[in-house]
C-alpha positions as CSV (number, residue, x, y, z in Angstrom):
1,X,121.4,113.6,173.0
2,X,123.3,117.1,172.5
3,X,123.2,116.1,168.7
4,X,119.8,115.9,168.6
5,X,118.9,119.1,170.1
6,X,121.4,121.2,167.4
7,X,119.6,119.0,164.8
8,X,115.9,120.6,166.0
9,X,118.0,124.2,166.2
10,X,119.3,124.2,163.0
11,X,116.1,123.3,161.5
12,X,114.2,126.6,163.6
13,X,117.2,128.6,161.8
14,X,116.2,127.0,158.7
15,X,112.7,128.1,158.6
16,X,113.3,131.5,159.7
17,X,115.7,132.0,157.7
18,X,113.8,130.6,154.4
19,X,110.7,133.3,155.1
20,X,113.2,136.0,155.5
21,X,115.2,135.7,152.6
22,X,111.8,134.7,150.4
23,X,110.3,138.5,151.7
24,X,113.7,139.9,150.8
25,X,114.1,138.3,147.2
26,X,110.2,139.8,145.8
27,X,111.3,142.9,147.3
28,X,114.3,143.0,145.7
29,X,112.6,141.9,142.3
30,X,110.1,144.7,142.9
31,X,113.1,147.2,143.5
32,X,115.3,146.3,140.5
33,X,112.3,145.7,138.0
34,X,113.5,142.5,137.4
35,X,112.1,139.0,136.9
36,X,111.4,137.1,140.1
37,X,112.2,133.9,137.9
38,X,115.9,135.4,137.9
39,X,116.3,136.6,141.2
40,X,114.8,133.4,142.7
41,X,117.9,131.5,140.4
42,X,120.8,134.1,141.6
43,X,120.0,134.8,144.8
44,X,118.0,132.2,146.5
45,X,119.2,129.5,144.5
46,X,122.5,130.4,144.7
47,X,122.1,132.0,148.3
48,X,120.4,128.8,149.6
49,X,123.1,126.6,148.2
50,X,125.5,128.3,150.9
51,X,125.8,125.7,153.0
52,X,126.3,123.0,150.2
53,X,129.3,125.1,149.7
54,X,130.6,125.4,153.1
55,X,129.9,122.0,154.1
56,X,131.5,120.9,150.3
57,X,134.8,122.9,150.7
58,X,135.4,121.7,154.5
59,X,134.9,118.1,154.1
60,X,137.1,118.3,150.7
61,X,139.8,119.9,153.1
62,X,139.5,117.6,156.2
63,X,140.2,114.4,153.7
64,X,136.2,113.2,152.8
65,X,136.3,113.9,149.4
66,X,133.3,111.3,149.1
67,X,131.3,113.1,151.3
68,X,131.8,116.6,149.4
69,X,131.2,114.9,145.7
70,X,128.0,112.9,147.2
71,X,126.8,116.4,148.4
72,X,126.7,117.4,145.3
73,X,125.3,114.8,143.3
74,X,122.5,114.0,146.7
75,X,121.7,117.9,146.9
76,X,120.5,118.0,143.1
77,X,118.7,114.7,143.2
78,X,116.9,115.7,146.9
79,X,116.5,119.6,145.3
80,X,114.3,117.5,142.4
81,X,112.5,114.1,143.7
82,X,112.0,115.5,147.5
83,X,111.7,119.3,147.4
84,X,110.0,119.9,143.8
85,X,107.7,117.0,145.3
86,X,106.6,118.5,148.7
87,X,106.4,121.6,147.1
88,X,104.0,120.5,144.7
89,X,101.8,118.4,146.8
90,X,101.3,121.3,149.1
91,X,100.1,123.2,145.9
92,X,100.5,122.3,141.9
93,X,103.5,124.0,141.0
94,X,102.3,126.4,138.2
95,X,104.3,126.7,134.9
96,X,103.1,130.2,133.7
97,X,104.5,132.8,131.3
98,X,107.4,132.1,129.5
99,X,109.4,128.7,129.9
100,X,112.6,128.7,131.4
101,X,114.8,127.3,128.9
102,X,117.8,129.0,129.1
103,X,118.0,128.2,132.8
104,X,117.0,124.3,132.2
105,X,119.5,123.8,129.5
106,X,122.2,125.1,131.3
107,X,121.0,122.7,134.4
108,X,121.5,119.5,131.9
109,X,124.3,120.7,130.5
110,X,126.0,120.8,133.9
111,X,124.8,117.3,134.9
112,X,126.2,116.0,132.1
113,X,129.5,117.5,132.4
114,X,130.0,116.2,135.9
115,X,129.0,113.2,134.5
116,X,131.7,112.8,132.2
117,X,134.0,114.8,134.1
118,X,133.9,112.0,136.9
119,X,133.9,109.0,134.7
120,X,137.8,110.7,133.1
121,X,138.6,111.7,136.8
122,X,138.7,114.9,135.6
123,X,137.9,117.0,138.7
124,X,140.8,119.3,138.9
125,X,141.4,123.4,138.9
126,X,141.4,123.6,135.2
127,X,137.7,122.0,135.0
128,X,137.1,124.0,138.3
129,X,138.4,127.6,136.1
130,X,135.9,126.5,133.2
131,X,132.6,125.6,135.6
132,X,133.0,129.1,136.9
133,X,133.5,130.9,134.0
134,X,130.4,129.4,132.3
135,X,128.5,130.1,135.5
136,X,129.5,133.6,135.3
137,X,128.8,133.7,131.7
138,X,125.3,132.1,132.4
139,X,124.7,135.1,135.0
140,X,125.7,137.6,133.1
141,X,123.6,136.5,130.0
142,X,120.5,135.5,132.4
143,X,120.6,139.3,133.4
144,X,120.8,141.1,130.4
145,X,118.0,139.0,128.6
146,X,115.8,139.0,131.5
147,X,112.4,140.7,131.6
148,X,110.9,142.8,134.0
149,X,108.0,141.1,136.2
150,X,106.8,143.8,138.4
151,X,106.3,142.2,142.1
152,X,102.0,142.1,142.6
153,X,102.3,142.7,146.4
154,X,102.4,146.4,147.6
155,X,103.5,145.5,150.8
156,X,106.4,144.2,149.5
157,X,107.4,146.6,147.2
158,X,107.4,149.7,149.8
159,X,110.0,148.1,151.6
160,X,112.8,150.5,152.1
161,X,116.2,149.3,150.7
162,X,117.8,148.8,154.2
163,X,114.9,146.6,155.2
164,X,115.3,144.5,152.0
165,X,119.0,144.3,152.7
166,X,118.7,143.0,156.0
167,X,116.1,140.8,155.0
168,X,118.3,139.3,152.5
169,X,121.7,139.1,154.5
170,X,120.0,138.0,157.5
171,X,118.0,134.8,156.3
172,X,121.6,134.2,154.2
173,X,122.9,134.1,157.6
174,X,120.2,132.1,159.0
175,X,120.3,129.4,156.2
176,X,123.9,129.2,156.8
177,X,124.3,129.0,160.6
178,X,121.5,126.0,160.3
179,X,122.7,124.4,157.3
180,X,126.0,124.6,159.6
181,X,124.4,123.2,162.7
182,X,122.2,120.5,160.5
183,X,125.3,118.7,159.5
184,X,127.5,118.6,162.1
185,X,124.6,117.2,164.3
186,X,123.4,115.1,161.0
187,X,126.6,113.4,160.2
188,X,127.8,112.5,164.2
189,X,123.8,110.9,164.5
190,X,124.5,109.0,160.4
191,X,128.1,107.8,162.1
192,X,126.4,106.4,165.1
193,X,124.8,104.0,162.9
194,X,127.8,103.0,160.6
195,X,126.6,104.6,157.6
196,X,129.5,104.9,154.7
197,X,131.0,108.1,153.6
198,X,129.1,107.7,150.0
199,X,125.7,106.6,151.6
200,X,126.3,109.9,154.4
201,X,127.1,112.6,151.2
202,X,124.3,111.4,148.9
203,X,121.5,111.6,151.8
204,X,122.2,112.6,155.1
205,X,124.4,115.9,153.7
206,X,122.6,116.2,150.9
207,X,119.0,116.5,152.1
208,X,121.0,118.9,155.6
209,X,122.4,121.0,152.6
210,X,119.2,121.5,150.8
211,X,116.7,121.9,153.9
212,X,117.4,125.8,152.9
213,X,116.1,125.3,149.4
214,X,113.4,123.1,151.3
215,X,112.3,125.6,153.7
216,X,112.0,128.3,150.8
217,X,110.1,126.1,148.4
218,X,107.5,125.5,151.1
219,X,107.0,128.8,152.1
220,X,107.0,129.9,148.3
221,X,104.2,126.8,147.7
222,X,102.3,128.5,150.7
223,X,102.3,132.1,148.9
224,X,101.8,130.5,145.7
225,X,105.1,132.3,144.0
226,X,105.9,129.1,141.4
227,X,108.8,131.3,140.0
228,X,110.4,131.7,143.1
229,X,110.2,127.4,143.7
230,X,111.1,126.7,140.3
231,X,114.3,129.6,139.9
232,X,115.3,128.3,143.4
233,X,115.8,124.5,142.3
234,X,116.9,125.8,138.8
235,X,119.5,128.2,140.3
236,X,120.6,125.9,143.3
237,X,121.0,122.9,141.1
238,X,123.4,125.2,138.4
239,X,125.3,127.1,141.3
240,X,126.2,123.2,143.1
241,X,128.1,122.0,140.2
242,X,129.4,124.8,138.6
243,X,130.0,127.0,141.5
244,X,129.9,125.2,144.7
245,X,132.2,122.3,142.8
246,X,134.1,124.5,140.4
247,X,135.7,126.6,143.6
248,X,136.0,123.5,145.4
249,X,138.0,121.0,143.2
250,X,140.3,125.0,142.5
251,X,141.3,125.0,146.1
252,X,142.0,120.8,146.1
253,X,141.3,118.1,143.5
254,X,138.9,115.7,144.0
255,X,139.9,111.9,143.1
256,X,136.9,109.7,141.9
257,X,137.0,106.9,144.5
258,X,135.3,103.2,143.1
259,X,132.5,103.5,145.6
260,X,132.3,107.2,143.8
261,X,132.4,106.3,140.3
262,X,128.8,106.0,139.6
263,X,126.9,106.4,142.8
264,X,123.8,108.5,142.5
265,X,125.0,109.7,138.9
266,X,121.9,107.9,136.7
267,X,119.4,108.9,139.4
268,X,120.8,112.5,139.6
269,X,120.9,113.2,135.3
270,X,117.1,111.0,135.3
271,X,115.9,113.3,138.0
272,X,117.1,116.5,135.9
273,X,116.2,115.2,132.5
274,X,112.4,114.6,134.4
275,X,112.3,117.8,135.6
276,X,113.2,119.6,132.5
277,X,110.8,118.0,130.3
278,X,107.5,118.9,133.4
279,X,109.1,122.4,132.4
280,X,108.9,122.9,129.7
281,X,106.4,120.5,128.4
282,X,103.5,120.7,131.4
283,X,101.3,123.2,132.3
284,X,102.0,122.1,136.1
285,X,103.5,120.2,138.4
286,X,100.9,118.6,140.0
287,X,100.1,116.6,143.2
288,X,99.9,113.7,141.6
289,X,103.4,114.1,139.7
290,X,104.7,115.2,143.2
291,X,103.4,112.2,144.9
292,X,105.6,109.9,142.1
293,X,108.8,111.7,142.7
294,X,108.6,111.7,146.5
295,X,108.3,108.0,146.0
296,X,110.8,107.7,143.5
297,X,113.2,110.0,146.2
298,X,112.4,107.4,149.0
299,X,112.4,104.2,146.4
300,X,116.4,105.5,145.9
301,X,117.2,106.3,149.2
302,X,115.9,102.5,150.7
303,X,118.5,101.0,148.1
304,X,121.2,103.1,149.3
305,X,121.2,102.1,152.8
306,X,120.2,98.5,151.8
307,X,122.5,97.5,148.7
């Protein structure tokens, strides 16, 4: 009973937490007269995927190394097939202005580099030292190259810097505390039931991980700001496997178990090869489209728990 009460916290924290940082980040844009496209990929996606770290680096450290990989791999399949989806049949994603395809080739590239990094068992600290440096490279690159896109609300863009800063550190802390909450509560409710390590990492942490990217790409849907969904997928999906797993298989190796090897690999590069071509090849992301990839997301998840 007590678990299912921190599970309907966490997901309050969650949604709070979402709104603030999303006023914080088009501030911030506004402020620094840069893109919202790259402030939505650095600091929502990468601030959302918080407690994908967190939850990654404790359950590597506490001897569940399948439930930190399956985080991954889940968290960028759910981020695609379940958020982009609700997201865009709340309101057709818009692909406007000019196509993000630094940010989507980096995202493929790093799919397919896990992939091949867990079929040679290669998770160790010297794959963990290169996946950050390219991530820093790819932030550092991403900044200089990026064009201004002045913020449209006044509102927003009178904020005072302190406001923006509190804005932005406190829904960080929100996300986190929920994220948190959501999988401690999540995975005791998942155990209840008998659910394997694998099947617990690839859905039940995965989709608690990315509520935060969730609760932002709902609220940005609402507002209609289709950069700040689309960096925060982008961004969240780069940041899991080159930061979130690059720092984590530093501090402790991750062994590719058998049930490991190839679970949820196919689904997770297919979701991200989709996705990239809607991108950059589609005026939007549409209700329709949204409706397929939900039902692709739940299609997946039935054969997990039943295969």
């Amino acid at each position: 009973m007590i678990a299912y009460i921190i599970f309907c916290l966490s997901l309050v924290l969650l949604y709070f937490g979402g709104k603030s940082i999303l006023h914080g980040t088009l501030a911030l844009a506004y402020k620094f007269q840069v893109s919202k496209m790259l402030v939505s990929v650095v600091i929502i996606g990468f601030g959302t995927s918080l407690p994908e770290l967190v939850v990654t680096i404790e359950a590597v450290l506490t001897g569940y190394p399948d439930i930190a990989l399956g985080n991954i791999v889940g968290s960028n399949i759910a981020n695609i097939l379940l958020i982009v989806a609700i997201a865009a049949i709340l309101s057709p994603v818009l692909i406007k202005g000019s196509k993000p395809t630094t940010d989507v080739a980096v995202m493929l590239l790093a799919s397919f580099a896990l992939y091949i990094c867990k079929l040679f068992d290669a998770l160790n600290a010297i794959t963990g030292i290169i996946f950050l440096i390219l991530l820093l490279l790819y932030v550092v690159l991403s900044y200089r190259s990026d064009v201004a896109d002045h913020a449209e609300d006044t509102n927003i863009g009178s904020e005072t810097n302190i406001k923006i800063i509190l804005y932005c550190l406190g829904g960080l802390f929100l996300l986190i505390a929920g994220g948190h909450l959501l999988i401690e509560s999540a995975v005791t409710i998942a155990r209840s039931f008998n659910i394997s390590e694998v099947v617990i990492g690839l859905t039940v942490v995965a989709v608690g991980t990315s509520l935060p990217e969730l609760t932002t790409a709902i609220l940005a849907s609402i507002k209609k700001q289709n950069d700040v969904i689309i960096g925060n997928i982008v961004g969240s999906n780069i940041f899991n496997i080159l930061g979130i797993l690059g720092l984590t298989i530093i501090i402790k190796p991750i062994p590719i178990s058998p049930a490991m090897l190839h679970a949820g690999m196919i689904e997770m590069l297919a979701a991200s090869i989709i996705f990239s071509l809607l991108l950059l090849f589609r005026p939007q992301i549409g209700r329709g489209m949204g409706v397929c990839m939900l039902a692709g997301y739940i299609v997946y998840s039935y054969f997990l728990f039943n295969v």
